[in-house]
C-alpha positions as CSV (number, residue, x, y, z in Angstrom):
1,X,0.0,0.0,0.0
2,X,1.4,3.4,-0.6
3,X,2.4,5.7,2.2
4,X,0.8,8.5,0.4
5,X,-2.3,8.5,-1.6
6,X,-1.3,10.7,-4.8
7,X,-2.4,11.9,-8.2
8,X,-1.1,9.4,-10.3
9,X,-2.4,7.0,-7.5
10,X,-5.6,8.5,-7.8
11,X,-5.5,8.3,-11.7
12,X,-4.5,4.4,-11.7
13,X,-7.6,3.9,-8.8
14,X,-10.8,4.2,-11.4
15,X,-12.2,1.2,-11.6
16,X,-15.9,0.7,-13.7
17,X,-19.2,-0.8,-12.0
18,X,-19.1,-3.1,-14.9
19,X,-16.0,-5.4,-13.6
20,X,-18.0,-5.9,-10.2
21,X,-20.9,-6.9,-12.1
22,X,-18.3,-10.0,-14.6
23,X,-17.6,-10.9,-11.4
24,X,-14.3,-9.6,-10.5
25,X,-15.3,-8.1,-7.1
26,X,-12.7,-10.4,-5.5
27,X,-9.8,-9.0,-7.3
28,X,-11.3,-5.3,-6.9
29,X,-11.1,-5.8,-3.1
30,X,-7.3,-7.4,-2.9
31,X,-6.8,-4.3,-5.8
32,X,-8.0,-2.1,-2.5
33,X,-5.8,-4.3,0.0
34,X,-2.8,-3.6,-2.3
35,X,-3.3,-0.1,-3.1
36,X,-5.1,1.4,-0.3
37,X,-7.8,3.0,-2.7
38,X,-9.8,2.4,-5.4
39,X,-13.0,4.6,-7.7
40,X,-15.5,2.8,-8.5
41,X,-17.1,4.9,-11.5
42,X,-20.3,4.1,-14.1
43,X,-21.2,6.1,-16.5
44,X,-18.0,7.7,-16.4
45,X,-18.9,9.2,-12.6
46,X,-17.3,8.6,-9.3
47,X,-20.3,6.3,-7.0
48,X,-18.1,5.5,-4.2
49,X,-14.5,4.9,-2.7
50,X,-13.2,1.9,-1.6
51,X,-10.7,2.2,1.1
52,X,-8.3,-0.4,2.4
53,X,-9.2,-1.1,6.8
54,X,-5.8,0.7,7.5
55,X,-6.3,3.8,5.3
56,X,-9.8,3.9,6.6
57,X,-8.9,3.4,10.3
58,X,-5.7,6.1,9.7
59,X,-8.8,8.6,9.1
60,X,-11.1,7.8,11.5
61,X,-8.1,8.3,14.2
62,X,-6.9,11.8,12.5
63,X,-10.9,12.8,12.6
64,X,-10.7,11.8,16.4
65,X,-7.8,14.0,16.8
66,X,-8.6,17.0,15.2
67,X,-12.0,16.5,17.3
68,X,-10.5,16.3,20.1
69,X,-7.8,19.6,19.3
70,X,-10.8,21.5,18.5
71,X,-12.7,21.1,22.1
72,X,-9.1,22.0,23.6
73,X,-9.3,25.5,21.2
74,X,-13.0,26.3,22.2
């Protein structure tokens, strides 16, 4: 997984609906395990993001922190 999601990651993380639906959902999600990220697109428009468990837990703990540094301001 990278250490930094990027713009060429970004770019190489578009996946279409369609390969879920030929059945290629399993290699989508090790795709996401690998890369940390993926965009899954139809009709040429971002649906949803996929995010690996350690990116996603990575920003659920910086949202907890910037929570927390925001009581301590007000």
């Amino acid at each position: 997984m990278p250490a930094l999601i990027n713009a060429k990651t970004v770019l190489n993380s578009f996946v279409p609906i369609t390969r879920f639906n030929k059945g290629e959902a399993s290699k989508i999600v090790s795709e996401v395990k690998n890369d940390g990220i993926k965009f899954l697109v139809r009709n040429n428009a971002p649906e949803c993001v996929m995010l690996s468990l350690e990116i996603y837990k990575n920003l659920l703990e910086q949202l907890e922190n910037y929570e927390l540094a925001a009581k301590r301001i007000s």
